[in-house]
N, C-alpha and C positions, 0 to 999 in steps of 0.2 A: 736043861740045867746048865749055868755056866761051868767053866772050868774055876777053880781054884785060884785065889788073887797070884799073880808074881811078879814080879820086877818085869817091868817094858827095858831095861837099859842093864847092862851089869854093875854100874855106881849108884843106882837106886837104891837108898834102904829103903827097908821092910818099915821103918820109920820115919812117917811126914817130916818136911823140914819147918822146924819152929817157925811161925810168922815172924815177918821184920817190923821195925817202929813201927814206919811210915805206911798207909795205907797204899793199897794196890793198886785202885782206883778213890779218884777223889774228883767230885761232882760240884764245882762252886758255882753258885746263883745265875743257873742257867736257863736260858728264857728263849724258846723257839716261834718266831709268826712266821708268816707267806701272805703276801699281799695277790691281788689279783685284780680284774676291774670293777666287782662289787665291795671291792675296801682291804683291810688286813684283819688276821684270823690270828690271834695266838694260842698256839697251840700246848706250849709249857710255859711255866711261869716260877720262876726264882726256885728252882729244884733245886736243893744243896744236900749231900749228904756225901758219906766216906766208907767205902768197903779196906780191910783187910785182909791179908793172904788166908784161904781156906776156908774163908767164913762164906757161908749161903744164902743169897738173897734172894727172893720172890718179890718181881714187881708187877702188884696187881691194882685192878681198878676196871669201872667198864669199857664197851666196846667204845672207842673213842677220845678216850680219859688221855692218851696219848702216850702209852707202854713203850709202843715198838717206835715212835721217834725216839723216844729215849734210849731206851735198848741201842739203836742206830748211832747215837748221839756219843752216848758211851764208846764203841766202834771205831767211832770217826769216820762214821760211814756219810755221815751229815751232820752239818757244823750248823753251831747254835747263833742265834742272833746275838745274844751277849749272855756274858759267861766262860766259865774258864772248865773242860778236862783233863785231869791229870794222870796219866797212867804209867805208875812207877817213877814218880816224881818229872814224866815228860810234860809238861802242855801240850797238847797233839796238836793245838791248834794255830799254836806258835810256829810249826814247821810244814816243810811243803806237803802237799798231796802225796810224790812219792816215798818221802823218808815216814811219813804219816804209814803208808803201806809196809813199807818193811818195818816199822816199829811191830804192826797189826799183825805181820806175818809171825815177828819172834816171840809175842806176848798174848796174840788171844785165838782162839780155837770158836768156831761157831756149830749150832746145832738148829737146824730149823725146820718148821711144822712137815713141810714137803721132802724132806730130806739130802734135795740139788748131790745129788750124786750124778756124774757122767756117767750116763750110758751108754756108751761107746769103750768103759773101761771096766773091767773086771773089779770086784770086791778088794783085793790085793792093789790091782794099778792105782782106783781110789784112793785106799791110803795111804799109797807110797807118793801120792803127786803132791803134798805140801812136806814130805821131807826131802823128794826131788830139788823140789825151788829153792829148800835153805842148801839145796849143795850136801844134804848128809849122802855117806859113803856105803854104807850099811844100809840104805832105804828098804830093800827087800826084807831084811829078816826082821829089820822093828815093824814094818806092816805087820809081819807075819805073827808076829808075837802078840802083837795086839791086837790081831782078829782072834787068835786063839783065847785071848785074855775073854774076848766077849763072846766065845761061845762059837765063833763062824770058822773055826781052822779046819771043818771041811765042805767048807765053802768059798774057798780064795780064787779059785778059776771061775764064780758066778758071775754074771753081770745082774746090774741091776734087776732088768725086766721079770727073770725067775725068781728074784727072793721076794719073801713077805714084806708087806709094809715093816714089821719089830726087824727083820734082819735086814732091811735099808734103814733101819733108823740105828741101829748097833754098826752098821759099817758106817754112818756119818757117826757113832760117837767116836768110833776106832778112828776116823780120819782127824777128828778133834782133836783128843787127848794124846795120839800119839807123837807129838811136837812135843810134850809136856809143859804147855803156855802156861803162863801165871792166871788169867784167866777165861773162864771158858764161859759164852753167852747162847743163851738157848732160849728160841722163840716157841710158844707151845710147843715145846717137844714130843708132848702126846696129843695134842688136835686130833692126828690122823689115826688113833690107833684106838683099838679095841680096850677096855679097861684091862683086862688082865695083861696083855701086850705091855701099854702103859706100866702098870704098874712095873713089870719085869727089868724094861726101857730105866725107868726110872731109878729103883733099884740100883742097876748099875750104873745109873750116873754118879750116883752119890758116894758108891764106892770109889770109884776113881778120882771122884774129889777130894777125898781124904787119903788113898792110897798115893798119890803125885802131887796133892799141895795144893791144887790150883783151886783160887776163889771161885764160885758158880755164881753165876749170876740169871735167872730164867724167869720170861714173862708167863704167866698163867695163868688163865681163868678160876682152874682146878682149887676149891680150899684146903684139899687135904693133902696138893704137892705143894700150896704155900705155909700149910702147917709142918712141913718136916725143915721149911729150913731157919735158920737162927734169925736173919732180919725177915724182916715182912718192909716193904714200900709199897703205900699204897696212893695211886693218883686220883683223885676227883678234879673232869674239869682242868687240866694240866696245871693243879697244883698240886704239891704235898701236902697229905692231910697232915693236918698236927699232930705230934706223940704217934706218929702210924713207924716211923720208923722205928724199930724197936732190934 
């Protein structure tokens, strides 16, 4: 069972921070091909839509439908053939690769099916290594508080190889959220997991989305993890179905 919610930070309240006007992320008429030498493929097609801070998105659709470009896209992990992302009023695509990076490093947190944890580094090293890189001072003890948030505070000396798939997927949520990004993007987050795992997994994401603010944003097959969150986007074909965004 986890521990009891608390503050990762001592200027945290116990109370979400109101959303701001402007959306968190904003998606304008974005269109992904790749050519090859049997012709070009496109892959998305005029995707347009706008998240705000704390709100829940599921983006679903079938195998193919083109989720995790998007997903990616969003990221600025791969740039769209035309079309504009905006994330916190930036165009990510207006600026270089590197500054692209450190925008990605101050604003978004990732979660994904396999969980890309180093294995070579302890459950703790894990999630001290992306507040290493922003230069925090205190890296150890907000790890540390944040693995205890998820349940793992006697498991900080583990490396990966001994824990379960659920407590390698709770130390990538810990290595997420404990940056406190604006938002956090997660590719089946339970692909790999058992349903009750999932469920647990899950669970506590969603806490953490409303206990620190940050928008979620998760691709999923699952309909009853795209039933828990507020939008539903769904792709057919890399288009957006009509009215699907709700």
């Amino acid at each position: 069972m986890f521990e009891p919610a608390v503050s990762v930070r001592g200027d945290v309240s116990s109370t979400p921070p109101k959303p701001s006007n402007s959306p968190i992320i904003s998606v304008e008429h974005v269109f992904k091909s790749v050519s090859d030498s049997t012709g070009t493929l496109t892959i998305l097609r005029d995707i347009d839509f706008a998240l705000n801070a704390r709100e829940t998105a599921a983006i679903v659709g079938a195998s193919g439908s083109g989720k995790s470009t998007l997903l990616s896209i969003i990221a600025g992990l791969d740039t769209p053939t035309q079309g504009t992302v905006r994330l916190a009023g930036q165009d990510m695509f207006a600026i270089s690769e590197d500054d692209r990076a450190a925008l990605r490093a101050q604003k978004v947190g990732f979660v994904f099916q396999s969980f890309q944890l180093m294995g070579n580094l302890t459950a703790l090293e894990n999630v001290m290594l992306p507040l290493e890189l922003a230069n925090k001072r205190n890296a150890r003890a907000l790890a540390s508080d944040m693995l205890k948030r998820v349940g793992l505070g006697e498991r900080l000396g583990h490396y990966p190889k001994v824990l379960s798939g659920g407590e390698q997927q709770r130390v990538a949520l810990a290595r997420a959220f404990v940056v406190e990004p604006a938002m956090l993007l997660a590719d089946e987050p339970t692909g790999s997991l058992d349903f009750a795992t999932g469920e647990t997994v899950m669970q506590l994401m969603f806490e953490l989305n409303q206990e620190l603010g940050t928008t979620l944003v998760l691709v999923t097959h699952d309909a009853a993890i795209a039933a828990r969150c507020e939008r539903r986007i769904t792709i057919e074909a890399g288009r957006l179905v009509p009215d699907a965004v709700r």
